[in-house]
N, CA, C and O atoms as a GROMACS GRO file, in nm:
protein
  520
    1UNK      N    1  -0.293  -1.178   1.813
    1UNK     CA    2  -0.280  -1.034   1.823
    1UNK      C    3  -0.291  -0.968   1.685
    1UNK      O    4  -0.338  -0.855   1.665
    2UNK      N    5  -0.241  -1.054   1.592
    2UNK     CA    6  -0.220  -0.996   1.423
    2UNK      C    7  -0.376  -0.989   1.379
    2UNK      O    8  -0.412  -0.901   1.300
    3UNK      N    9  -0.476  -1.090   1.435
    3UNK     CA   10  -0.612  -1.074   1.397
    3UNK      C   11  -0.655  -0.956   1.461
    3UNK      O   12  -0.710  -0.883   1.378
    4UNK      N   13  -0.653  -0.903   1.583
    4UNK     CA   14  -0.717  -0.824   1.622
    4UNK      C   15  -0.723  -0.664   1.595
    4UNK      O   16  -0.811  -0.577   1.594
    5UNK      N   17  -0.562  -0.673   1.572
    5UNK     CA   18  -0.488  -0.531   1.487
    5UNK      C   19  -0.540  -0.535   1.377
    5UNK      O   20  -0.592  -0.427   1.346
    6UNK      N   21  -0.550  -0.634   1.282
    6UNK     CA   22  -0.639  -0.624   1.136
    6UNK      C   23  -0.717  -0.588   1.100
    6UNK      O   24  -0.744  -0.538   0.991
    7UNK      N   25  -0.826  -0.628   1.273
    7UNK     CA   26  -0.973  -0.616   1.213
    7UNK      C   27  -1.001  -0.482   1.290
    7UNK      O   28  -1.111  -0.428   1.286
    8UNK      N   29  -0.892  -0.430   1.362
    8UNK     CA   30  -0.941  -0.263   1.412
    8UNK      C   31  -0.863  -0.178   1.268
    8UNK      O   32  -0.896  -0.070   1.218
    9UNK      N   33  -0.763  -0.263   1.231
    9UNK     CA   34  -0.758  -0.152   1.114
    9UNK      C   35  -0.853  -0.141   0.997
    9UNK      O   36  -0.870  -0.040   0.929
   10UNK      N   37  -0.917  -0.265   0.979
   10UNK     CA   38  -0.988  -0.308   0.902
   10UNK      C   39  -1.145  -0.149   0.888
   10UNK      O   40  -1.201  -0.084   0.799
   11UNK      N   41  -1.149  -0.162   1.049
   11UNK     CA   42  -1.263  -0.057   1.070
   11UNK      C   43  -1.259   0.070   1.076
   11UNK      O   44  -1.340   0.161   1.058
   12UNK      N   45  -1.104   0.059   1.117
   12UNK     CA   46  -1.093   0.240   1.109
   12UNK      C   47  -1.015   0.291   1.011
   12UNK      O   48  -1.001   0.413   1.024
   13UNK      N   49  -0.953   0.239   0.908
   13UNK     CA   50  -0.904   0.265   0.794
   13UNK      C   51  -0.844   0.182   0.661
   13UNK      O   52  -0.803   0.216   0.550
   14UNK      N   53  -0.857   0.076   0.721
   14UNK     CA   54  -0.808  -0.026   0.572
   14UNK      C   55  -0.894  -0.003   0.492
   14UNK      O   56  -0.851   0.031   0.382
   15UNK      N   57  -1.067  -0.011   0.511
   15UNK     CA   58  -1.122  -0.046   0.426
   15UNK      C   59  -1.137   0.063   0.328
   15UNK      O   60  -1.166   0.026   0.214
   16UNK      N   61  -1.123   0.194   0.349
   16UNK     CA   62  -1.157   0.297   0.299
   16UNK      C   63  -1.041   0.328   0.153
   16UNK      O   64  -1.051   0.367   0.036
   17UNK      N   65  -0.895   0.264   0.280
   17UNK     CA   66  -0.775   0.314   0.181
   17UNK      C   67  -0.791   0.192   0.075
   17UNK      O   68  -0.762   0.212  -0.043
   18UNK      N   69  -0.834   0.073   0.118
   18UNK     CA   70  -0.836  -0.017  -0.007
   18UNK      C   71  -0.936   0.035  -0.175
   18UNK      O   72  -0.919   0.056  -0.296
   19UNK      N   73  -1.024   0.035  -0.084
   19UNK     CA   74  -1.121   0.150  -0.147
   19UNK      C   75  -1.016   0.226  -0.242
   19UNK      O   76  -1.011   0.216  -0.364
   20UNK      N   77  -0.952   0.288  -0.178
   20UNK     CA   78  -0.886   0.413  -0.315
   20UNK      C   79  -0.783   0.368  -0.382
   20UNK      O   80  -0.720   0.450  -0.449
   21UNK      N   81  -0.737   0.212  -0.379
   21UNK     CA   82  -0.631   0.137  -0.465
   21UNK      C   83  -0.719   0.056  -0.523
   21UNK      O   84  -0.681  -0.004  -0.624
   22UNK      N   85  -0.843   0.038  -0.478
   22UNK     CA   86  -0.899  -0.035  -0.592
   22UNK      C   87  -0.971   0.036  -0.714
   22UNK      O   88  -0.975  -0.003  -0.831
   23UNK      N   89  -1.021   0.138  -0.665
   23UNK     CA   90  -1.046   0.285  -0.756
   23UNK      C   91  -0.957   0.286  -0.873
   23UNK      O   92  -0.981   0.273  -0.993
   24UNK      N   93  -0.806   0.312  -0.782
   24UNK     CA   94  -0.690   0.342  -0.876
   24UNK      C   95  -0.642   0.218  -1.016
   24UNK      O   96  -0.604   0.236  -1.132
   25UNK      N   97  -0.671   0.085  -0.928
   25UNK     CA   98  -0.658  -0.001  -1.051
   25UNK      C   99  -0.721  -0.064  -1.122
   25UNK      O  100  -0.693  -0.158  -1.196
   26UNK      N  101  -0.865   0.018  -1.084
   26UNK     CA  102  -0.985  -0.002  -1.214
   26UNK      C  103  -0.956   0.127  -1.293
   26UNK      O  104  -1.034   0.127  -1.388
   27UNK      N  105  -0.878   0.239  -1.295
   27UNK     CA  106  -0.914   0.331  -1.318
   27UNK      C  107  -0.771   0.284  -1.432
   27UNK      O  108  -0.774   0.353  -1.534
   28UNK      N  109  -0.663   0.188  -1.430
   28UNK     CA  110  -0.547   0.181  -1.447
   28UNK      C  111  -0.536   0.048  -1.554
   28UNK      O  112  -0.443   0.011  -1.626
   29UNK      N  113  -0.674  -0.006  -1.532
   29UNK     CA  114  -0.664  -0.124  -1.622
   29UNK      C  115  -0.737  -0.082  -1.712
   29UNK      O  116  -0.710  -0.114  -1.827
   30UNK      N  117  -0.848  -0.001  -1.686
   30UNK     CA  118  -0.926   0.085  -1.827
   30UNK      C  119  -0.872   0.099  -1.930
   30UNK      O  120  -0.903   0.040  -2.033
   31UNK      N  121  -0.747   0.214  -1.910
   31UNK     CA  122  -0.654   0.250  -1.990
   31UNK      C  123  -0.524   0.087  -2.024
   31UNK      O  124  -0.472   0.006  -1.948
   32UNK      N  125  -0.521   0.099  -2.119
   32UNK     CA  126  -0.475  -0.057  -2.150
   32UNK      C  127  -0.334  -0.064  -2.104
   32UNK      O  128  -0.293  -0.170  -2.057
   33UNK      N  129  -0.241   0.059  -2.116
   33UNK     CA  130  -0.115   0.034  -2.128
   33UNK      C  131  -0.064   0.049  -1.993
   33UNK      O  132   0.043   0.008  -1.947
   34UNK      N  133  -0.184   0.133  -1.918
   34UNK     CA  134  -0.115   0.100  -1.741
   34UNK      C  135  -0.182  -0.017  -1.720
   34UNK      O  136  -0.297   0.026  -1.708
   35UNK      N  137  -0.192  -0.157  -1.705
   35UNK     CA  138  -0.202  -0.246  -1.673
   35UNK      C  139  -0.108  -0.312  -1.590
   35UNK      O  140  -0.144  -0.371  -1.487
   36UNK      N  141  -0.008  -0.308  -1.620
   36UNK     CA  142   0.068  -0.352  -1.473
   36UNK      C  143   0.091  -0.215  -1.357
   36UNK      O  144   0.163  -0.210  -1.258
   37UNK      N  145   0.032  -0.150  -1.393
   37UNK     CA  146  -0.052  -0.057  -1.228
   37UNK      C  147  -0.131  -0.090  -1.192
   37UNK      O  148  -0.154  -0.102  -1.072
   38UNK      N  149  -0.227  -0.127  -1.307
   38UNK     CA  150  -0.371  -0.165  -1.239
   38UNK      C  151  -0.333  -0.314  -1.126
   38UNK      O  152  -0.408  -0.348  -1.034
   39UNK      N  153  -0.227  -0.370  -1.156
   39UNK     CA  154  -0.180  -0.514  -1.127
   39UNK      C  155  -0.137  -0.478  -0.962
   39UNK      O  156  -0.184  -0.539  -0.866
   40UNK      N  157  -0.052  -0.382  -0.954
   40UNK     CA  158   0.027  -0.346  -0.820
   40UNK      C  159  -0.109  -0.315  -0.767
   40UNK      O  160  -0.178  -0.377  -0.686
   41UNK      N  161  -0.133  -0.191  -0.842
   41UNK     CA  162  -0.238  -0.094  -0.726
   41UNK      C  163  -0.366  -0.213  -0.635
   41UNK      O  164  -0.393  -0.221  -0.515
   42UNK      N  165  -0.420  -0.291  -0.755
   42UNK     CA  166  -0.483  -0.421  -0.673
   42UNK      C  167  -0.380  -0.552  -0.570
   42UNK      O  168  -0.439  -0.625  -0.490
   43UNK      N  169  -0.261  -0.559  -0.586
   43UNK     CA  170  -0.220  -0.609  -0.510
   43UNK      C  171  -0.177  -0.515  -0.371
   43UNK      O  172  -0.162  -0.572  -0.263
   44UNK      N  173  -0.160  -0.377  -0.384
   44UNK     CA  174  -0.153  -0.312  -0.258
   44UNK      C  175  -0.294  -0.309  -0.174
   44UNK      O  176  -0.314  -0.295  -0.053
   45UNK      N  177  -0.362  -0.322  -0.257
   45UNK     CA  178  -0.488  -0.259  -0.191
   45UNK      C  179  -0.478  -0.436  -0.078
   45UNK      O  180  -0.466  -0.426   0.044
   46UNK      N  181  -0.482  -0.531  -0.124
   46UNK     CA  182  -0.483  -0.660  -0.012
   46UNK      C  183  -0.381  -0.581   0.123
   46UNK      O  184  -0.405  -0.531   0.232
   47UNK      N  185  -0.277  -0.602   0.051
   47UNK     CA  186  -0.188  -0.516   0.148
   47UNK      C  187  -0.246  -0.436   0.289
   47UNK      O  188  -0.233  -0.471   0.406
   48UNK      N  189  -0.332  -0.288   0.220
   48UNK     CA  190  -0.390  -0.219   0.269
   48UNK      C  191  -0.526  -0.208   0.384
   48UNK      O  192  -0.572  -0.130   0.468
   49UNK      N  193  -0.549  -0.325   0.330
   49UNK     CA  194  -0.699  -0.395   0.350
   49UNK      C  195  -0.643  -0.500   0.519
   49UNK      O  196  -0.673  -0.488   0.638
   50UNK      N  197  -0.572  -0.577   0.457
   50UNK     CA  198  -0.499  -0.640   0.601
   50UNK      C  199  -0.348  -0.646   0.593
   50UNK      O  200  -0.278  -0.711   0.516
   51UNK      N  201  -0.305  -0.539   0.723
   51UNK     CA  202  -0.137  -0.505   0.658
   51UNK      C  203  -0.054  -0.575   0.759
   51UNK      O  204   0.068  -0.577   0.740
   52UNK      N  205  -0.120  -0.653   0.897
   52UNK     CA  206  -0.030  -0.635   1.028
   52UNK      C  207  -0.009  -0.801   0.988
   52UNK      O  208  -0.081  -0.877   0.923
   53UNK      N  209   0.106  -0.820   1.047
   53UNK     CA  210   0.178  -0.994   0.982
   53UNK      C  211   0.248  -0.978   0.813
   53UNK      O  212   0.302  -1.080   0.771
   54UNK      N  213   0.246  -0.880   0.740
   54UNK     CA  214   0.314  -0.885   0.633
   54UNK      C  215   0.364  -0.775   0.635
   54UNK      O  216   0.316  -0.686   0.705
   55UNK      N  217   0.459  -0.761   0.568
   55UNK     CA  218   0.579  -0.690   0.506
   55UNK      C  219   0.563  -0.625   0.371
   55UNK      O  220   0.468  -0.640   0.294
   56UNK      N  221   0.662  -0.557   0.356
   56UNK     CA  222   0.721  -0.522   0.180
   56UNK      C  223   0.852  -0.546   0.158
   56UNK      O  224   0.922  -0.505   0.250
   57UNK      N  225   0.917  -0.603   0.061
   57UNK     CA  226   1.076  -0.603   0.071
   57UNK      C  227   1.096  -0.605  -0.072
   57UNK      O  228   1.018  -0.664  -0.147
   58UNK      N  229   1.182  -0.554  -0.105
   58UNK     CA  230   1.226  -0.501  -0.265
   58UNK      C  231   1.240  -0.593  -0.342
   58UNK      O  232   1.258  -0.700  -0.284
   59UNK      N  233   1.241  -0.599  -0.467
   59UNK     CA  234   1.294  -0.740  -0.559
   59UNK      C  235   1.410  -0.655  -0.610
   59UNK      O  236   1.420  -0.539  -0.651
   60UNK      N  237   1.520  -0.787  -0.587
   60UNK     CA  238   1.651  -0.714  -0.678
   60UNK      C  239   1.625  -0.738  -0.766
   60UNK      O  240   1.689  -0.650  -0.825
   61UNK      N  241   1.564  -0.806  -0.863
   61UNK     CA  242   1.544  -0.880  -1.011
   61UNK      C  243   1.463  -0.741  -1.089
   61UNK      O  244   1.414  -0.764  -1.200
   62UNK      N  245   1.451  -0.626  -1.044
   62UNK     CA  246   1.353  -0.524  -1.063
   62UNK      C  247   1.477  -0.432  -1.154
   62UNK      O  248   1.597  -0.425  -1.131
   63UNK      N  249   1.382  -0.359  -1.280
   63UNK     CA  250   1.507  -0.276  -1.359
   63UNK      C  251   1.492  -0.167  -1.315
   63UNK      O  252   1.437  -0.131  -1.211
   64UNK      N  253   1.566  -0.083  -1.436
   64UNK     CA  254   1.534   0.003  -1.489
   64UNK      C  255   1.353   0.061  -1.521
   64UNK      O  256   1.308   0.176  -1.512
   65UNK      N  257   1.287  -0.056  -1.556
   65UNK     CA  258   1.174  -0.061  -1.595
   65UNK      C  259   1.068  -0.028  -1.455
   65UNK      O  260   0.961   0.033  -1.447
   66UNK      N  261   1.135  -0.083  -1.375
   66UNK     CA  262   1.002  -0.042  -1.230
   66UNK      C  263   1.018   0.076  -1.242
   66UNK      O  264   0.937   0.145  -1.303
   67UNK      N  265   1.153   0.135  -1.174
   67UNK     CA  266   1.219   0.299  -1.190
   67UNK      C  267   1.126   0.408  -1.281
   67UNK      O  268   1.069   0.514  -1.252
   68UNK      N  269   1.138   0.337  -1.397
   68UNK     CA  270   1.075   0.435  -1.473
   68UNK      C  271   0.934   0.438  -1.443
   68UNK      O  272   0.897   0.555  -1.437
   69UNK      N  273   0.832   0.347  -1.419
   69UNK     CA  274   0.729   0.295  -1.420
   69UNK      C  275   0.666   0.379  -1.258
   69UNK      O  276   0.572   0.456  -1.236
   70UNK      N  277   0.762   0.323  -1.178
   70UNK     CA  278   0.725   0.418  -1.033
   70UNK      C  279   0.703   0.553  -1.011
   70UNK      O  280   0.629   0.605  -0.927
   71UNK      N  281   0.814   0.637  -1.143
   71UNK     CA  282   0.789   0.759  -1.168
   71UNK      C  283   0.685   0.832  -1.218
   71UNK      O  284   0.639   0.946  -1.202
   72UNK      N  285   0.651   0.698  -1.306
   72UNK     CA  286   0.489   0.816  -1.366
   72UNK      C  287   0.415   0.748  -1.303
   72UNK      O  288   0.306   0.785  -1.345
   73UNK      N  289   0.392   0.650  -1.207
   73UNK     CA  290   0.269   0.596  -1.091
   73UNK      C  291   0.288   0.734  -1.008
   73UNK      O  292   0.184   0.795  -0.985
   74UNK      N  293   0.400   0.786  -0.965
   74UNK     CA  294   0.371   0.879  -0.874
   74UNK      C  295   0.365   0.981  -0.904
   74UNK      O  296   0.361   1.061  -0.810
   75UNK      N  297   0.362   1.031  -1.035
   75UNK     CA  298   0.268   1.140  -1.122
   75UNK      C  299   0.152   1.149  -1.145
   75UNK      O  300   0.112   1.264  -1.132
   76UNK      N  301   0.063   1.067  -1.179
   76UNK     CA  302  -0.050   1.002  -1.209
   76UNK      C  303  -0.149   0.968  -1.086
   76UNK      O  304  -0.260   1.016  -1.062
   77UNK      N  305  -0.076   0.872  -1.015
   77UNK     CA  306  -0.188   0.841  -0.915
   77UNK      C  307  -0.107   0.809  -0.756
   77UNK      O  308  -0.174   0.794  -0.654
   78UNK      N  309   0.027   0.804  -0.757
   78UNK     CA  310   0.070   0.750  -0.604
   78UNK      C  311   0.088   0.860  -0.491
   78UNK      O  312   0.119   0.838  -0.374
   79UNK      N  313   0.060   0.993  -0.554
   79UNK     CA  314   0.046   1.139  -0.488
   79UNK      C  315  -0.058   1.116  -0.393
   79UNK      O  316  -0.054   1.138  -0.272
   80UNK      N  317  -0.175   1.059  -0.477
   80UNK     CA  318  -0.344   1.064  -0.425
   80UNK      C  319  -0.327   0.965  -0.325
   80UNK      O  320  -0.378   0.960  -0.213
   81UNK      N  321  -0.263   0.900  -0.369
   81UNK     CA  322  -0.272   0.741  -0.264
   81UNK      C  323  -0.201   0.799  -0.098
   81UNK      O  324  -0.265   0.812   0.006
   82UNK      N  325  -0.034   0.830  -0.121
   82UNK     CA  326  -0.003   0.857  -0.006
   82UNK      C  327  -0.080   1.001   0.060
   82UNK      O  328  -0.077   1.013   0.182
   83UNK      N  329  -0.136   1.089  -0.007
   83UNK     CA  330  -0.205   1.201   0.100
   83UNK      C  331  -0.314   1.094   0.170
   83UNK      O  332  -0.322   1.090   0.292
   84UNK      N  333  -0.378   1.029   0.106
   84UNK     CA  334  -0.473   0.993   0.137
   84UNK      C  335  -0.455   0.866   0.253
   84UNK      O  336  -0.549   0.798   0.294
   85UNK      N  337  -0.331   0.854   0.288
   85UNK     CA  338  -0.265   0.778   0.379
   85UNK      C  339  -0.223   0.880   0.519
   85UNK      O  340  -0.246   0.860   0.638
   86UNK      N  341  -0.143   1.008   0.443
   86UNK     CA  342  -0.097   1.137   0.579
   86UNK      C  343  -0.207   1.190   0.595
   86UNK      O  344  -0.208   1.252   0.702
   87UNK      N  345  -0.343   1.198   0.515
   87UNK     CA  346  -0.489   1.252   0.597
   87UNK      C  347  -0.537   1.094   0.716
   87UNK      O  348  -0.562   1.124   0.833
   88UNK      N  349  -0.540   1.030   0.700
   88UNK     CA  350  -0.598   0.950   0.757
   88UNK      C  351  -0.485   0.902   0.880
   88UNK      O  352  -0.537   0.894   0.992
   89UNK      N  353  -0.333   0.867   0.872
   89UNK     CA  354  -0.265   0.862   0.948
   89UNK      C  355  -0.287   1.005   1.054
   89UNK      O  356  -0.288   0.984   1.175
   90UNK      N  357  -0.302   1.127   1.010
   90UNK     CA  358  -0.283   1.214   1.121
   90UNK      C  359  -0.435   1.228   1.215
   90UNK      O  360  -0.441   1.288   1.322
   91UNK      N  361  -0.540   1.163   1.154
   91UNK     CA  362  -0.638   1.194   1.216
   91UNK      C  363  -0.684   1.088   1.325
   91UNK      O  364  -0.758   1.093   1.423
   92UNK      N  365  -0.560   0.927   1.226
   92UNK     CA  366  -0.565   0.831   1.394
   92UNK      C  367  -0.465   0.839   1.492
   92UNK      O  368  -0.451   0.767   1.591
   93UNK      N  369  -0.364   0.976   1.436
   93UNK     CA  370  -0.292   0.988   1.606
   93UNK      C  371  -0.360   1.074   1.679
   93UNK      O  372  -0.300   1.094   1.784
   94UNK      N  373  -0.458   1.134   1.671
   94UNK     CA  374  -0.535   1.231   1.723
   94UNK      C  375  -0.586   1.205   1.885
   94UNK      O  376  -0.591   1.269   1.990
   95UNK      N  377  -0.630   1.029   1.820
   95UNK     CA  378  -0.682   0.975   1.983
   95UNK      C  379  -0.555   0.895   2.022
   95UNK      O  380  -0.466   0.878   1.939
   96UNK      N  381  -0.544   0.841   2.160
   96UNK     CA  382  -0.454   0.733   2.190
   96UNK      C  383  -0.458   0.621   2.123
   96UNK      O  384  -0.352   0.610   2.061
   97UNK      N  385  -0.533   0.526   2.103
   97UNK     CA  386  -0.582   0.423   2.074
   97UNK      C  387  -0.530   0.440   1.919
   97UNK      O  388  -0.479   0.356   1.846
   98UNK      N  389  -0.554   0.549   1.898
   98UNK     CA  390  -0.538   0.494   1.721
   98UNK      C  391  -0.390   0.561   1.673
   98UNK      O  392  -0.358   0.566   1.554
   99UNK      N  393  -0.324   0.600   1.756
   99UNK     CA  394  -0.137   0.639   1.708
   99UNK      C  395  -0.076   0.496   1.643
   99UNK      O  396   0.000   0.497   1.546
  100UNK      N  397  -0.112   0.395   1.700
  100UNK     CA  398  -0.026   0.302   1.644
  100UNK      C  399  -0.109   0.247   1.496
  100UNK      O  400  -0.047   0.170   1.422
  101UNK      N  401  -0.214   0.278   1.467
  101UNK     CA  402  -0.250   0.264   1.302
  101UNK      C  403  -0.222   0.420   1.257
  101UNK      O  404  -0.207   0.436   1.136
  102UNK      N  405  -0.215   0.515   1.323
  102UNK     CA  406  -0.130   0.613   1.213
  102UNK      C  407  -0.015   0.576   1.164
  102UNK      O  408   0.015   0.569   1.045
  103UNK      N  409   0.074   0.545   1.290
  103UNK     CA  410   0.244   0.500   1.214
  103UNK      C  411   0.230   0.408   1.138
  103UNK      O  412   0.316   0.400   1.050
  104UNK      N  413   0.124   0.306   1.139
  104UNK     CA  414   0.100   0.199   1.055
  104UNK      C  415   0.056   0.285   0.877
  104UNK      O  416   0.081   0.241   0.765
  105UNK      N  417   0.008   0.376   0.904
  105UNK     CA  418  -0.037   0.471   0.772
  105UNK      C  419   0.067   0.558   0.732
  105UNK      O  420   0.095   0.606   0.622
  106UNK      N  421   0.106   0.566   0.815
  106UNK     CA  422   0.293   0.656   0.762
  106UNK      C  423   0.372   0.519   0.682
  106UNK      O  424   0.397   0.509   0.562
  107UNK      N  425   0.395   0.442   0.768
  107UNK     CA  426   0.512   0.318   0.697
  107UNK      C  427   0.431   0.315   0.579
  107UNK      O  428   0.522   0.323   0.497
  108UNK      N  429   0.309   0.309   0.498
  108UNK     CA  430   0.292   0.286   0.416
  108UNK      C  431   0.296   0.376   0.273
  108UNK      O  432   0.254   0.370   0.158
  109UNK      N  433   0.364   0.453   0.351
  109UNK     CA  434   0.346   0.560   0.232
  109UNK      C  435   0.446   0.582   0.115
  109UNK      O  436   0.439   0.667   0.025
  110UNK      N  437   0.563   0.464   0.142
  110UNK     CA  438   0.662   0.497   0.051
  110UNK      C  439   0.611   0.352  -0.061
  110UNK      O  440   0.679   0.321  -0.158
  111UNK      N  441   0.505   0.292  -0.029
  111UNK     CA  442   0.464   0.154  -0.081
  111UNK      C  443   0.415   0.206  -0.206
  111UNK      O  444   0.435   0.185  -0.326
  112UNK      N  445   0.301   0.327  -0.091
  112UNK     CA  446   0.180   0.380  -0.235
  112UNK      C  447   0.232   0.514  -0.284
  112UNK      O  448   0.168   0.616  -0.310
  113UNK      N  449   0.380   0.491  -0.292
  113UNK     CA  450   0.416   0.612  -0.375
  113UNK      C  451   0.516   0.560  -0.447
  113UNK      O  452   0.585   0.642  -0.508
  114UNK      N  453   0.555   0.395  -0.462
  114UNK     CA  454   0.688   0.330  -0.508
  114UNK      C  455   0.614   0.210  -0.546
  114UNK      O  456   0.700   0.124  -0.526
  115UNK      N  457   0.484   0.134  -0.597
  115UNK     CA  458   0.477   0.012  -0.561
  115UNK      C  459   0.541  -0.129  -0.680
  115UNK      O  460   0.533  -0.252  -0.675
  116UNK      N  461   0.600  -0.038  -0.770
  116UNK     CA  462   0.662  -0.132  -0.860
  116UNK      C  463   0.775  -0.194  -0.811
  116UNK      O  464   0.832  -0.123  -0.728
  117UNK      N  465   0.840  -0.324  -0.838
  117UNK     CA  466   0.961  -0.364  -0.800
  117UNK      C  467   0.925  -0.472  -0.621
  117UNK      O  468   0.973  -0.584  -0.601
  118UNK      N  469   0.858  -0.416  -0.548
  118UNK     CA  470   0.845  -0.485  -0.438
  118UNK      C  471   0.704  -0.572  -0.436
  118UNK      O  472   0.589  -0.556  -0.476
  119UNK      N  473   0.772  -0.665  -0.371
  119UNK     CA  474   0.661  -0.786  -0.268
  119UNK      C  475   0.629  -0.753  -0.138
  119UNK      O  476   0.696  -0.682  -0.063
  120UNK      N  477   0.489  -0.824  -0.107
  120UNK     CA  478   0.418  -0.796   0.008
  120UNK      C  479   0.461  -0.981   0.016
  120UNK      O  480   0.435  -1.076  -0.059
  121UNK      N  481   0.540  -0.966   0.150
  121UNK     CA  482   0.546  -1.105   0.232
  121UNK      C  483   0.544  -1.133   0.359
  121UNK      O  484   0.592  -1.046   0.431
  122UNK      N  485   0.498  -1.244   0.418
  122UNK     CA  486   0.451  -1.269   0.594
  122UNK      C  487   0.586  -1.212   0.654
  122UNK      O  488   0.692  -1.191   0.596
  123UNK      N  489   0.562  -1.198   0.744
  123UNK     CA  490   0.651  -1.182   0.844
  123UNK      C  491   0.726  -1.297   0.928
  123UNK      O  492   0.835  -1.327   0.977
  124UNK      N  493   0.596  -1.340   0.909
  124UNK     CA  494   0.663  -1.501   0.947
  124UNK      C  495   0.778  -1.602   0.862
  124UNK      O  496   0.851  -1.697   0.890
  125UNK      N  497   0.755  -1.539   0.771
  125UNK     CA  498   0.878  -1.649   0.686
  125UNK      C  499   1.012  -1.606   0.726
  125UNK      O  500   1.028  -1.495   0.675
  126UNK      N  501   1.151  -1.651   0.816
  126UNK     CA  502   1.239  -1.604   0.834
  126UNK      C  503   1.297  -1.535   0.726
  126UNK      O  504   1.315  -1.413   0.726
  127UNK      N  505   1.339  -1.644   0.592
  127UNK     CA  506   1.403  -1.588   0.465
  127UNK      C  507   1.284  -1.540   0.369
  127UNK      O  508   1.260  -1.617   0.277
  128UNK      N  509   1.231  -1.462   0.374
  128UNK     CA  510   1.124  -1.418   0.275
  128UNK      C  511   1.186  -1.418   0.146
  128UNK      O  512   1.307  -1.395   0.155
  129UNK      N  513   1.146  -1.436   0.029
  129UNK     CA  514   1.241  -1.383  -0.121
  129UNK      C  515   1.263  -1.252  -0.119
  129UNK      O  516   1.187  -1.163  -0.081
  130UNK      N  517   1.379  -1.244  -0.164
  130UNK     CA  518   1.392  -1.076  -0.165
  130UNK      C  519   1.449  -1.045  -0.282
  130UNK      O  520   1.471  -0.927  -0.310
   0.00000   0.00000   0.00000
């Protein structure tokens, strides 16, 4: 079932939103000193690309330093990311078929507006690291 949800999200919106996290962390590694954005923003974009069977769950081991770091990601570039998640989420609840990859484009929006500090892990692992 996790393949089939993937590859309809795959067609009607992963690929596009990956598209704009991979944008974001070529655009992030250019500049030398956002480099660990450019690092997240390419690890969300997998995320983004195929999201159904994995998760996000916080790292406690995360400082001060994500905090600060999350703040100017979502000055800079995690604004662009989540509209570009509530344009595309509202236009797949529009039909039936596609409400359940909108909510799938809503849950993601606190990812691409926070992505420092957390892991993307299966769902399947009972104890994931957290």
């Amino acid at each position: 079932m996790k393949l089939i949800l993937n590859v309809l999200w795959l067609v009607l919106s992963g690929f596009w939103l990956a598209i704009g996290y991979v944008v974001a962390g070529i655009v992030c590694c250019i500049l030398i000193i956002t480099i660990p954005f450019g690092i997240a923003s390419f690890r969300i974009a997998g995320y983004a690309l195929w999201p159904f069977g994995r998760t996000t769950v916080q790292r406690h081991d995360s400082g001060v330093g994500s905090a600060i770091g999350n703040v100017i990601w979502i000055i800079f570039a995690g604004w662009w990311l989540a509209l570009g998640h509530i344009v595309t989420g509202i236009a797949l609840c529009v039909t039936i078929i596609g409400i359940p990859f909108g909510i799938a484009n809503f849950k993601m929006i606190p990812i691409s507006l926070m992505p420092l500090g957390r892991d993307i892990v299966l769902t399947d692992e009972p104890f994931a690291p957290r």
